[in-house]
C-alpha positions in Angstrom: 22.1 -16.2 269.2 19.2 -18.2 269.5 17.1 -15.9 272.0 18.0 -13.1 268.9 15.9 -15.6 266.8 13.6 -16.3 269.3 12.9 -12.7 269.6 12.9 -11.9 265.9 9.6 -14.6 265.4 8.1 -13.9 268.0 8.2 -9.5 267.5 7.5 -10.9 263.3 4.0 -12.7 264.9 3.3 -9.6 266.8 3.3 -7.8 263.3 1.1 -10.4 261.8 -1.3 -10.3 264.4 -2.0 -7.1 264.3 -2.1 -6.6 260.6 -4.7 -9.4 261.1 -6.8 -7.7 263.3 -5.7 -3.7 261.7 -7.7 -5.8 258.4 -10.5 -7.7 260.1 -10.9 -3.8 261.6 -11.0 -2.8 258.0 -13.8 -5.0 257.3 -15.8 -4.1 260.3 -15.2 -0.3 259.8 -16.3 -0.9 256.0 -19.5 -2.9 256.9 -18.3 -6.0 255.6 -19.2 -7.9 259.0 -23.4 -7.4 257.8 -23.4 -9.6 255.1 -20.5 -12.4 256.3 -18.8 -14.0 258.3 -15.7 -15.5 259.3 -16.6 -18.9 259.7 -20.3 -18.9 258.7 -22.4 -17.8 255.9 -24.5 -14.6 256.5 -26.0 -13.4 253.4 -22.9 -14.0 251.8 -20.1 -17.1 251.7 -17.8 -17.4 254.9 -14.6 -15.8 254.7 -12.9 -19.2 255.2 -14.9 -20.8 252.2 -13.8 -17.9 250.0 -10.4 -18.7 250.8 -10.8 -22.5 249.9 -12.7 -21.6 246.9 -9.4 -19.6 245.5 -6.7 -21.5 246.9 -3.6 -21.4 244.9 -5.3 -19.2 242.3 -2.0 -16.8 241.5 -5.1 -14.1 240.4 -7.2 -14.4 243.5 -6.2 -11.2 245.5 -6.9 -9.0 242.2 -10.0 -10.7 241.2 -11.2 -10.6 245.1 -10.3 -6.8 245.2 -12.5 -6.1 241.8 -15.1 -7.7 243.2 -15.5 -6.0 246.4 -14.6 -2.7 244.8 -17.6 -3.3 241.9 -20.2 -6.0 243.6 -20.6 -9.3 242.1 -23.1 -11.9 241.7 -23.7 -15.6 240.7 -20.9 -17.0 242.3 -21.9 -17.8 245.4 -25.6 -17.6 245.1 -28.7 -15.8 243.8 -28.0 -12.6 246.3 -25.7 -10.2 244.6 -23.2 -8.2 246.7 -23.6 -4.4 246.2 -20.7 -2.2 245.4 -18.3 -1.4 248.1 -17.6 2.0 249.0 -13.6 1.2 249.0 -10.9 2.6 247.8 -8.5 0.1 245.5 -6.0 0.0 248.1 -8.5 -1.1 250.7 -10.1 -3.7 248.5 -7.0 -5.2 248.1 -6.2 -5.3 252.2 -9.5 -6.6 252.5 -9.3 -9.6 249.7 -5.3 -10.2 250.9 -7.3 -11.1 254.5 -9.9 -12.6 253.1 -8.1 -15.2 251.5 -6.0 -16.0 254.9 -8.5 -16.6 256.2 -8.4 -20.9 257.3 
């Protein structure tokens, strides 16, 4: 019974990881990558500091979504972020990952 369980987690973080990297693909194939980062500010904030920043904010992944859908600016700085050729499904993949980002 245990290597069942065993086997379950470890086939359930072979699922994860890829939906990790099928999303950080997203953001590459989207052009996300130009203006940030991961773990550093580019032009924009760091994936991980956007994650921070909304942290147990219930609202986050539909407010994220908006705003790469739309643009934004004044949040994180004087730099506005453009509109986002997206569609609302993929801005919500792409703030979903966003805020796992840690």
């Amino acid at each position: 019974m245990k290597a069942v369980y065993v086997a379950m987690l470890a086939a359930a973080g072979v699922v994860i990881a890829g939906q990790a990297q099928a999303d950080e693909a997203l953001a590459k194939a989207k052009n996300c990558m130009a203006c940030h980062a991961i773990d550093k500010k580019v032009v924009g904030p760091a994936y991980k500091d956007v994650a921070a920043k909304y942290k147990g904010d219930k609202g986050a992944v539909a407010t994220l979504a908006a705003k790469i859908k739309a643009g934004g600016k004044g949040v994180w700085g004087e730099v506005p972020m453009p509109p986002n050729n997206v569609t609302p499904e993929e801005a919500t993949k792409l703030a979903t990952w966003v805020l796992a980002q840690k």
